[in-house]
N, C-alpha and C positions, 0 to 999 in steps of 0.2 A: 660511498661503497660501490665496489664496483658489481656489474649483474655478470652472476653468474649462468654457464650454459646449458648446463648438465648438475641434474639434481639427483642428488643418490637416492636407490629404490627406497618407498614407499609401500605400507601390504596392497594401497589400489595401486601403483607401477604394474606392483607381483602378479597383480590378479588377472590386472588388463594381460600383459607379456603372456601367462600361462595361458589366457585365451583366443592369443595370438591377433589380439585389437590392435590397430592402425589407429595409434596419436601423436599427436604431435607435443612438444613440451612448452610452459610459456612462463618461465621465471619473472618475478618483476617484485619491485620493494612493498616488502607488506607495509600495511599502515592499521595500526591499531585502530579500531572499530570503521576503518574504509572500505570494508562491506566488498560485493560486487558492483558499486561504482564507481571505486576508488579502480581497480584489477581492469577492468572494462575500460579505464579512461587512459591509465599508464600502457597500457597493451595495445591500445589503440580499437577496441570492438565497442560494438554497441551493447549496453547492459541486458538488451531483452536477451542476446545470444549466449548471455555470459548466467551458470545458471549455479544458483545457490542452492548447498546442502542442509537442510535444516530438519532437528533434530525435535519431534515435538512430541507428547504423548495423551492418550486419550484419558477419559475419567478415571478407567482402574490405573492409572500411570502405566500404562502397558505403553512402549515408543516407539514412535513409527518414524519415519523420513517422509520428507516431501522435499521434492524436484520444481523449485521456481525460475521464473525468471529474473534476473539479478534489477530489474525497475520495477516490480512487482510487488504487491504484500499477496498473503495469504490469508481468506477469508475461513477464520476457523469452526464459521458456521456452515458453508458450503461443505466443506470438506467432510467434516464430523457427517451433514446428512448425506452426503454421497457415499462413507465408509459404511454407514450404521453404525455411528457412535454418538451418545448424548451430546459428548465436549470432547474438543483437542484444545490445547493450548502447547506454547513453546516449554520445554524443556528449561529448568537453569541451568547455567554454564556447566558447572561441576558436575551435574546428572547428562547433559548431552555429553559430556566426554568420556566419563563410566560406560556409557551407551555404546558409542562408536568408534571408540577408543581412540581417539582424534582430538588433536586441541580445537576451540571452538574457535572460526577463523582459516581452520585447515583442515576439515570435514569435509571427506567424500564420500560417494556413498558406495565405493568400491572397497571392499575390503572391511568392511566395521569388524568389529570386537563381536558384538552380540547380531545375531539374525533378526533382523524388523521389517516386517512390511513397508513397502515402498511403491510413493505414489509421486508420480508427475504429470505436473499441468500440462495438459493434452495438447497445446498450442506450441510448445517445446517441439514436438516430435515432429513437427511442418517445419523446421529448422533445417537448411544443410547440412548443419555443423556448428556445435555448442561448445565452447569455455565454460570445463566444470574443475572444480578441486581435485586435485591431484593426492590429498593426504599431508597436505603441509603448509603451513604457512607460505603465500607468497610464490604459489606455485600451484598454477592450472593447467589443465591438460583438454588438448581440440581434439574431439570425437563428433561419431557420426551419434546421433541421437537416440537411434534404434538402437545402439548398445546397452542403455540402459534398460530398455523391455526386454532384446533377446538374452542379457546376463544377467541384470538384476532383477527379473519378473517383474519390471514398475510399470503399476497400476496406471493408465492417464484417466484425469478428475477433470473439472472445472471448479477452480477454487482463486483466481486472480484478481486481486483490487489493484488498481493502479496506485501507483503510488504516491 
């Protein structure tokens, strides 16, 4: 199949363009459950730069987002005590996409469905310049870091296990 160069908008394209964000676009072949190191490896970046949207929700299923780095887990005990919450855990698939209105896979956190607080690992934002989802399968989008604090009001935690 051949890569295409230009991906039609997406609501996070919409959101970034409305707010007149500088990104750039980085199409490349989805691969079912190839995560951000499958994207990071066909793209040619390193995974810490390439950063995952993940859709999780705390004890009352209330859902948040968190901003990882794509070789990274999320310690959902760190985070829960940096938020003030008992417990986070992930989302299932079907509830992350109700959520963010996004297939899971092609979760950004630009544009969701529903408003959630949003939280990213602080070590993220000492990045030049990060590989995040764009809103679709198979298709990340290079920004500067800080767009996600000055747009999305994301919170930075310390919440990284290696992976």
């Amino acid at each position: 199949m051949a890569k295409k160069d230009h991906v039609s908008e997406t609501p996070a394209t919409q959101l970034l363009k409305a707010n007149k964000v500088l990104f750039s676009e980085h199409p490349y072949e989805y691969l079912e459950r190839g995560g951000a190191l499958h994207s990071a490896e066909v793209l040619g970046w390193d995974p810490f730069a390439v950063v995952k949207t993940l859709i999780m929700q705390d004890q009352d299923a209330k859902p948040l987002v968190v901003l990882m780095h794509g070789n990274r887990k999320v310690s959902t005990k760190n985070l829960a005590r940096q938020i003030g919450a008992k417990s986070v855990a992930p989302c299932l698939p079907e509830v992350a996409n109700r959520h963010s209105g996004y297939l899971v896979g092609g979760t950004s956190p630009f544009g969701t469905r529903k408003s959630m607080p949003i939280y990213i690992e602080a070590s993220i934002l000492d990045l030049p310049k990060i590989l995040i989802n764009g809103g679709r399968r198979g298709y990340l989008v290079g920004l500067d870091p800080q767009v996600c604090v000055q747009l999305l009001a994301a919170k930075p935690v310390h919440c990284a296990l290696l992976d």
